[in-house]
C-alpha positions as CSV (number, residue, x, y, z in Angstrom):
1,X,-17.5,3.5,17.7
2,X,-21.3,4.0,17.2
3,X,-22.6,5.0,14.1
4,X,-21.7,8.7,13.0
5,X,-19.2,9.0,15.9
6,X,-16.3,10.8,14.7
7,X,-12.7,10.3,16.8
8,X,-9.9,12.0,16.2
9,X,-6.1,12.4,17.3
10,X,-4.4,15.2,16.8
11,X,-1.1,15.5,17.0
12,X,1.0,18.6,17.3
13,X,4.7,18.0,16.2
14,X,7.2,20.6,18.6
15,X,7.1,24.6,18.1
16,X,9.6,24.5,15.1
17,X,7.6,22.3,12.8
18,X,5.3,24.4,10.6
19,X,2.1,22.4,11.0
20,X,0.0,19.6,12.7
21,X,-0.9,16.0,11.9
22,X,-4.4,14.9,12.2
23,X,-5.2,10.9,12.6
24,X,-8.9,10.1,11.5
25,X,-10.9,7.3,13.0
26,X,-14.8,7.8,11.7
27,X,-17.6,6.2,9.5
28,X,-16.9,8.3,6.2
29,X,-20.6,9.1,5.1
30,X,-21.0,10.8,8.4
31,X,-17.7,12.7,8.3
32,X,-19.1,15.5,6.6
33,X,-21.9,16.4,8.7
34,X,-20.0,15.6,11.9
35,X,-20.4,18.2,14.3
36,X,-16.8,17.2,15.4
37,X,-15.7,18.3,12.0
38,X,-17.1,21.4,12.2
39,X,-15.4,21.8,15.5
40,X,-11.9,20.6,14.4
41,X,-12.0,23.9,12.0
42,X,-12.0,25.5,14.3
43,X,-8.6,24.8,15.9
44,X,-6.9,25.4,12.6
45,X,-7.5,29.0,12.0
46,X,-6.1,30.8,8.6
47,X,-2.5,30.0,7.9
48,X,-2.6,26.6,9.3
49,X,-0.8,23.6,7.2
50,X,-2.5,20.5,8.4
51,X,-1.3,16.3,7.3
52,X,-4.1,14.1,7.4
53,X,-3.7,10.2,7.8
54,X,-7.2,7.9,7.7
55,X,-7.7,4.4,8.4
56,X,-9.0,4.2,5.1
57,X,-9.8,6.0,1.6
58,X,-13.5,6.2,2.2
59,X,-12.7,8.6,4.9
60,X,-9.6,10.1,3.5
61,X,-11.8,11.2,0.6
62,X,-14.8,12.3,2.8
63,X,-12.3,14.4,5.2
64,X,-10.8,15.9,1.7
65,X,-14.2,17.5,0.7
66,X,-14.6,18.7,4.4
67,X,-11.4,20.3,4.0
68,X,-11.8,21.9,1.6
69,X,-14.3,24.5,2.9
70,X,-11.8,25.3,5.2
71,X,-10.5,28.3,3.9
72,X,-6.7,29.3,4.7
73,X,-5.7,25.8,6.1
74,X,-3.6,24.3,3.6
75,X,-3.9,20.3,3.6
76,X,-0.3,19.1,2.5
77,X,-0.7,15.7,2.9
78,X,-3.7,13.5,2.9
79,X,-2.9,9.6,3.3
80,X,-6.0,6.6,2.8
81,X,-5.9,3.1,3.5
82,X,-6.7,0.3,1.0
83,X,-5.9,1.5,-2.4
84,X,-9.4,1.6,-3.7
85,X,-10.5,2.6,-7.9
86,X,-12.1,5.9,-6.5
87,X,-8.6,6.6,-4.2
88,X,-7.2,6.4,-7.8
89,X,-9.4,8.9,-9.8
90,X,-9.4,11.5,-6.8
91,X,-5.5,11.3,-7.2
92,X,-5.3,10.0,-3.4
93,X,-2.5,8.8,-2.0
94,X,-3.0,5.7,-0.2
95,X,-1.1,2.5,1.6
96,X,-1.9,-0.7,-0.4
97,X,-2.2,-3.8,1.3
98,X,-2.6,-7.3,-0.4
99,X,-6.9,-7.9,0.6
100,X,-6.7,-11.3,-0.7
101,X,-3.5,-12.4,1.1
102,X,-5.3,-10.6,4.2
103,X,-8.4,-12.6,4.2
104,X,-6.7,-16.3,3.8
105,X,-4.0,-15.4,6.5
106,X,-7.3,-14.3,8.7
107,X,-9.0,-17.5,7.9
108,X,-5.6,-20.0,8.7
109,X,-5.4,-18.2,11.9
110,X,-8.8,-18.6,13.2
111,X,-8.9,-22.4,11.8
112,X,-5.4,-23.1,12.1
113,X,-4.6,-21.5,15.1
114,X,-1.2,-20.2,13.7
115,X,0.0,-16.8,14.8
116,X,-0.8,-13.8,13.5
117,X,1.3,-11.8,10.8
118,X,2.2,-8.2,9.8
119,X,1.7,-8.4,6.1
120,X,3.9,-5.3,3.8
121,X,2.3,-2.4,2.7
122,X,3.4,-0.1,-0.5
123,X,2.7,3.0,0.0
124,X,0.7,4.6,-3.4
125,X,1.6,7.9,-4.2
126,X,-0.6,9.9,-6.1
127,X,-1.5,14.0,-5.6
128,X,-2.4,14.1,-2.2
């Protein structure tokens, strides 16, 4: 992605669910003057109940303030990635991952050629 590109995927479950999941992919300081955010309100008009999962907490808290202008869609969920101190004070909920145990897996398989490695997550649940 270039700089201040925002991609998103939205997903819309089947007609009897009451709402739509959107998956955000974007450099959070640009997220808020995105003219793709400003166009993604638009497809959620009044009454809409939207989940939102990001890639990581910097843009799960920058999509949260550019929700929140949204008046009448109702943000039930909002999931970050990483489990950073300011996903804590916002109340954030977020997937934690262990950063350290990350990085030396990355390094013994670039040196050590050994294969890679899903490591757990926890999921963090806070008030979003």
């Amino acid at each position: 992605l270039r700089r201040g590109r925002l991609f998103c995927i939205r997903y819309t479950p089947p007609a009897q669910a009451r709402g739509s999941v959107l998956f955000v992919h974007a450099f959070a300081e640009e997220m808020n003057k995105s003219r793709r955010m400003v166009a993604l309100q638009s497809r959620y008009p009044a009454g809409s109940r939207l989940a939102i999962v990001c890639m990581s907490d910097r843009m799960a808290l920058a999509a949260r303030q550019a929700t929140a202008a949204w008046h009448g869609v109702e943000v039930v969920a909002l999931v970050g990635f990483d489990d950073i101190p300011a996903a804590a004070a916002a109340g954030l909920t977020t997937i934690r991952q262990d950063h350290f145990r990350k990085g030396a897996l990355a390094v013994r398989v670039l040196l050590e050629g050994l294969e890679s490695t899903v490591l757990p997550v926890e999921l963090i649940v806070r008030d979003t």
